[in-house]
Backbone as CSV, one residue per row, in Angstrom:
resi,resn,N_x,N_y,N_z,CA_x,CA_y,CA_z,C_x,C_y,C_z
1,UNK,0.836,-1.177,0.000,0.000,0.000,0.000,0.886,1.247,0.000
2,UNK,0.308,2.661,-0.490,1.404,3.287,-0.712,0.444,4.832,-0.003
3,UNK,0.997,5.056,0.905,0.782,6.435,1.497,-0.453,7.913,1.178
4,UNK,0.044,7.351,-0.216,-0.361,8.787,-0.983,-2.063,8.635,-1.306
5,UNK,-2.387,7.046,-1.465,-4.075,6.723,-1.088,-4.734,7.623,-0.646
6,UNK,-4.161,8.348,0.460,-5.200,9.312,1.552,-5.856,10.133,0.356
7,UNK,-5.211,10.764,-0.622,-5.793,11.640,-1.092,-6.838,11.191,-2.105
8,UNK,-7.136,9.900,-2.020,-8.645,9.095,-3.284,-9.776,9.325,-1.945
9,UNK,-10.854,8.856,-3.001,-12.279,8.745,-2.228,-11.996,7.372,-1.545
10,UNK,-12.761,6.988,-0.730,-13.188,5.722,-0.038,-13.269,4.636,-1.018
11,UNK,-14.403,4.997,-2.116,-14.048,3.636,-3.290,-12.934,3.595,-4.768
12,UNK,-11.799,4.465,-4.523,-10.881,4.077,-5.159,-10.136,3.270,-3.877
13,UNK,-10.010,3.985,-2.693,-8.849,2.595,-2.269,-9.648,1.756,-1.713
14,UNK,-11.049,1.358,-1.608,-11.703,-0.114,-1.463,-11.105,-0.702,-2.917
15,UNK,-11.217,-0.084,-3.873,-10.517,-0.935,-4.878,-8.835,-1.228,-4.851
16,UNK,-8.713,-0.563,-4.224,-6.794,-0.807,-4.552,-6.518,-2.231,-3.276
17,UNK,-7.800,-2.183,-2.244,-7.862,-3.061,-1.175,-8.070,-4.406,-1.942
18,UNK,-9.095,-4.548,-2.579,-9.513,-5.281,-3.439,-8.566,-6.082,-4.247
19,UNK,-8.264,-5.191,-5.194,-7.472,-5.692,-6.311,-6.510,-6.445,-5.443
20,UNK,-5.546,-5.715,-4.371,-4.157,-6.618,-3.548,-4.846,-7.867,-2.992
21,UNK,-6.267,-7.738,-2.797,-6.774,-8.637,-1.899,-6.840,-10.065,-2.632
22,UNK,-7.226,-9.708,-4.334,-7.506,-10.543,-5.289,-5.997,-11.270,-5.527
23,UNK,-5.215,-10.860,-5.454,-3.772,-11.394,-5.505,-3.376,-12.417,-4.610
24,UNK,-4.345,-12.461,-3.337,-4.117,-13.632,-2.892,-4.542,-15.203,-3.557
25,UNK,-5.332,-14.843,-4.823,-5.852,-16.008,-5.369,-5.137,-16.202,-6.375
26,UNK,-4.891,-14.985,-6.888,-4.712,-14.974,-8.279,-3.489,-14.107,-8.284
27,UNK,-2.630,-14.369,-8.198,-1.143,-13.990,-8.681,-0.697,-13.057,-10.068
28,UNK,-1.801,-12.752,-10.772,-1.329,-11.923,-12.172,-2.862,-11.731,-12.449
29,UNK,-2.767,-10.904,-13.245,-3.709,-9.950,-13.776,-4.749,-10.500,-15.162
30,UNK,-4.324,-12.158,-14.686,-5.405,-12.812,-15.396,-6.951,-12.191,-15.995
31,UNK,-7.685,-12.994,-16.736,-9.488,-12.998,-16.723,-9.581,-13.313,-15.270
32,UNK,-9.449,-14.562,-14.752,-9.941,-15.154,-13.887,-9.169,-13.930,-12.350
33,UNK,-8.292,-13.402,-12.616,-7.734,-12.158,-11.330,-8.460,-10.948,-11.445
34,UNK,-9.379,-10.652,-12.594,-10.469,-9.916,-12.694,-11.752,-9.956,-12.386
35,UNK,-12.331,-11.368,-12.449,-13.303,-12.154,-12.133,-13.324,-12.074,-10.443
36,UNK,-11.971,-12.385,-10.003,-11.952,-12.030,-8.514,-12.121,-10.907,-7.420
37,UNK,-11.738,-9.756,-8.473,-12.069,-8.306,-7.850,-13.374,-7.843,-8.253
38,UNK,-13.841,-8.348,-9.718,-15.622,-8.237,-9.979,-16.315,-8.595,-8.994
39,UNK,-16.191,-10.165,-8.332,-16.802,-10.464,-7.320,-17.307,-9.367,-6.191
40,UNK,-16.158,-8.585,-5.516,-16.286,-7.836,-4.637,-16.776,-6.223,-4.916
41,UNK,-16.296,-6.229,-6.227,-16.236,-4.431,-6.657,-16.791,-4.684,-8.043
42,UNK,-18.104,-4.945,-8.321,-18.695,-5.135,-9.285,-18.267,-3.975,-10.796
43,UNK,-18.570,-2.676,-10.022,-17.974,-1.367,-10.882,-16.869,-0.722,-10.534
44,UNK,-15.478,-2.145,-10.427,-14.282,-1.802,-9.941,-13.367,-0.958,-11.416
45,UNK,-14.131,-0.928,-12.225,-13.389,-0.307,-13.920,-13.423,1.711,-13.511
46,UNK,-14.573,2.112,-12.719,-14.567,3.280,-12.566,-13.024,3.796,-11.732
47,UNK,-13.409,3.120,-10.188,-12.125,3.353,-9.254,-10.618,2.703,-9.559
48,UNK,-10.698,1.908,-11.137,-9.659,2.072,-11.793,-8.800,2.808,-12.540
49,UNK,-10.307,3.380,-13.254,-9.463,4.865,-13.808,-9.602,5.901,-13.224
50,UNK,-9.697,6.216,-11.985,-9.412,7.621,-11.457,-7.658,7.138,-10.832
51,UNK,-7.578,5.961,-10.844,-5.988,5.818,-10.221,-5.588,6.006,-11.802
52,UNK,-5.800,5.964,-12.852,-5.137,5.970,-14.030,-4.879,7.463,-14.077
53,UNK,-6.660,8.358,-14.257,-5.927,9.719,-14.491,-6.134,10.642,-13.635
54,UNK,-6.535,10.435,-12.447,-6.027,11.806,-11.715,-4.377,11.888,-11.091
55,UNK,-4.390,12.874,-10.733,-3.211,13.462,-10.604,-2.925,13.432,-9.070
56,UNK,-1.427,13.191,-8.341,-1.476,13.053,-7.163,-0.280,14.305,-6.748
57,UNK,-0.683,14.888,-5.906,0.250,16.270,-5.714,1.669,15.442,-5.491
58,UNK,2.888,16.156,-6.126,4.251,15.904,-5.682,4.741,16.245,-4.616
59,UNK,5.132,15.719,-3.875,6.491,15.801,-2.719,7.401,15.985,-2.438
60,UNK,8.291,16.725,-2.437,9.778,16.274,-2.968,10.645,16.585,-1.231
C-alpha cells in the first residue's frame, strides 16, 4: 500500500484493497484475477481509472 491513497475517495482505495486482496488467489492480472475483484467491486473499472488519471500532488 502506498501512502499517498489518503488523497482518493473511499471507493478508489476499497478498490486498490480489493485488487491486492484478489492477488491472494490470483497472482497476475489474469481474466480469472479480474473475475476475482468483480466479485467484490462489481464497478471496480470506474475506481480504476481515477488511479489511471487523476493526478497526485508531488512531494519532494
Amino acid at each position: 500500500m502506498n501512502w499517498r491513497l489518503i488523497h482518493f475517495a473511499m471507493p478508489t482505495i476499497d478498490y486498490v484493497v480489493a485488487h491486492e486482496l484478489a492477488h491472494l488467489r490470483e497472482m497476475n492480472h489474469s481474466p480469472r484475477f479480474w473475475d476475482v475483484v468483480r466479485s467484490v467491486l462489481p464497478d471496480y473499472e470506474r475506481s480504476r481509472g481515477v488511479l489511471k488519471d487523476d493526478v497526485l500532488p508531488v512531494f519532494e
